[in-house]
N, C-alpha and C positions, 0 to 999 in steps of 0.2 A: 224857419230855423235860421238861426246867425251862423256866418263863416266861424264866428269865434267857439261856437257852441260844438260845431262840427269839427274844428280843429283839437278841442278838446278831447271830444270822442276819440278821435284816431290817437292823439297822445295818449289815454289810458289806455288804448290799446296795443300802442307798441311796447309800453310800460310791463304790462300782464305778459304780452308776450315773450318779452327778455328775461324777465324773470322766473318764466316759467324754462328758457333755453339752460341757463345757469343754473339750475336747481336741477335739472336733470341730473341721472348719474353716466360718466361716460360708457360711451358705447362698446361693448368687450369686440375684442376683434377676433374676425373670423378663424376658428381653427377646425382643426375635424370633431365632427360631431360624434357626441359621446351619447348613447345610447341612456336616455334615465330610467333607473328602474323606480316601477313605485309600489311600495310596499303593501303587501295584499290589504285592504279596508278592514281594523277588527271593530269588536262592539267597544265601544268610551264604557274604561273603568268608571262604576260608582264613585265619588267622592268619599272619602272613607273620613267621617267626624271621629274626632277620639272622645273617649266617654268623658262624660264632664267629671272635674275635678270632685271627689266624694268634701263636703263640707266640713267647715274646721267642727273639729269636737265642741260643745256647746260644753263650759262649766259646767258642774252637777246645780242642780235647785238646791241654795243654801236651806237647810230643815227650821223647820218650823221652831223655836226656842219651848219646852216645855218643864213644867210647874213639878220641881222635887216635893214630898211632901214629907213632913215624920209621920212616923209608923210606933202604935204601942208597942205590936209583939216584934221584939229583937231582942230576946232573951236568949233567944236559939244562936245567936250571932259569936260569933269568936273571941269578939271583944266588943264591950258594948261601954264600957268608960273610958272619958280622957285620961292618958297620961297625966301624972306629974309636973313635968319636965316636957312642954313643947318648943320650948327655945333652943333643941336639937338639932329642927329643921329649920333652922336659919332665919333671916329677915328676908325678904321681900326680895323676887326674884327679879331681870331686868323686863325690862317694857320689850315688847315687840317690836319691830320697828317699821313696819306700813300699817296703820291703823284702820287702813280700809277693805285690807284681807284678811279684819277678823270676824270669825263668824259664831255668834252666841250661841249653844245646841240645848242648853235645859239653865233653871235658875232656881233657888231658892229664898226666897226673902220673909223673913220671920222677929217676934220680937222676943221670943224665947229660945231656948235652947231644947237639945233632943236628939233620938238617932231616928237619922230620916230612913224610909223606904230605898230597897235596892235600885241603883240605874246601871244600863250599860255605855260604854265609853264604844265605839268603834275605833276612834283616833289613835296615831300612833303618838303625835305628841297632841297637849291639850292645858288648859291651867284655869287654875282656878280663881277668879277675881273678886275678891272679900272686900267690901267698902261698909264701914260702922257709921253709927249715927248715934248720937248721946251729947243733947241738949240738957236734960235737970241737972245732973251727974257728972260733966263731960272728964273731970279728974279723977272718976273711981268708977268708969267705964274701961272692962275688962272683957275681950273675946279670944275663944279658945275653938280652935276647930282639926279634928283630924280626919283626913280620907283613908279609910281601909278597906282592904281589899278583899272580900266576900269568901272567896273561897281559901287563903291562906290565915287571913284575920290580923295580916301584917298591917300595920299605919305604914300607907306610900310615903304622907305628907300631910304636915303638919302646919299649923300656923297661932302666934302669940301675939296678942294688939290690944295696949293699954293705952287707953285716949281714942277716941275719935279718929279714923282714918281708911287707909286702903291698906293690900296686903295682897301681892298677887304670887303665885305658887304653882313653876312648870310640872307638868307630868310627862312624863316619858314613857310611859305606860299604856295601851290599848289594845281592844277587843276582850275588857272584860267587865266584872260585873263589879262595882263599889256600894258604899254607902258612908255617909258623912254622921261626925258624931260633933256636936257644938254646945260650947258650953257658955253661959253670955250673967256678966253682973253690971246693971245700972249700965244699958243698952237700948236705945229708944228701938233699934231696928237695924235689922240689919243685911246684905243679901249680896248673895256669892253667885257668880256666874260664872258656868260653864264655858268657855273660850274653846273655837281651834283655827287654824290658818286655814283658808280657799284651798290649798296643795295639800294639804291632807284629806278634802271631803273625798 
């Protein structure tokens, strides 16, 4: 071994050991001795987990959209012809306005006119989305449709659409039973969906 090797050795030695002097904590100095008590040994509490957070509510399964159909017997019905006069109930109500929280629940598309078979609405609000089609004819293309209400025989709502177009119509009304009465001249087709917002299902 080299002087210089052994010199080394003792320099990381005195090194380790000054800084081991200095990192000490100073020395308490002597006073009367104080008696420590140590607190009796208990058993270590269990760690107590809190229960996991119960999961966010999962949206409902938007329903499956299902086929209105017309019905012969609705003789029995309260009313079973259109009005006169459906330009009562106004033109075309506004668009919704996030079109990706709406959810279609039943539809009917037809190229004749008729009174369909009973549906139930659960929905508090809901609308009805009419869109015609009439290529031979498209200027003597006439649709007529009213929604009445099963057990009063009232028309909720109504709609009137000469030419070729859309027609869409809020309901405000739910947890009952309708049925739709359509009347249609030189109409290739036509078909009305059901509508409601995600917040209502």
């Amino acid at each position: 071994m080299d002087k210089g090797d052994v010199f080394s050795i003792l320099a990381a030695l005195v090194i380790v050991s000054l800084v081991a002097v200095v990192s000490q904590s100073p020395v308490a100095e002597a006073g009367p001795e104080v008696p420590v008590t140590v607190p009796p040994e208990t058993t270590p509490n269990p760690s107590v987990t809190p229960p996991p957070a119960p999961p966010s509510p999962m949206p409902p399964e938007p329903p499956e959209p299902f086929r209105i159909s017309y019905t012969a017997e609705f003789w029995d019905r309260p009313c079973c012809h259109l009005p006169d006069n459906l330009t009562f109930y106004g033109g075309s109500d506004p668009l919704w306005k996030n079109s990706a929280d709406i959810v279609p629940f039943a539809y009917i598309e037809e190229r004749r006119g008729g009174v369909t078979e009973t549906f139930h609405v659960p929905y508090a609000v809901w609308r009805l989305n009419c869109s015609v089609s009439a290529t031979i004819r498209p200027g003597a293309a006439h649709f007529r449709m009213a929604l009445v209400d099963l057990e009063s025989g009232a028309i909720v709502e109504g709609a009137d659409l000469r030419y070729p177009g859309s027609i869409i119509k809020t309901v405000q009304r739910g947890g009952k039973d309708f049925y739709l009465i359509v009347g249609v001249d030189e109409v290739d087709s036509y078909r009305i969906t059901l509508e409601t917002l995600t917040e209502y299902l």
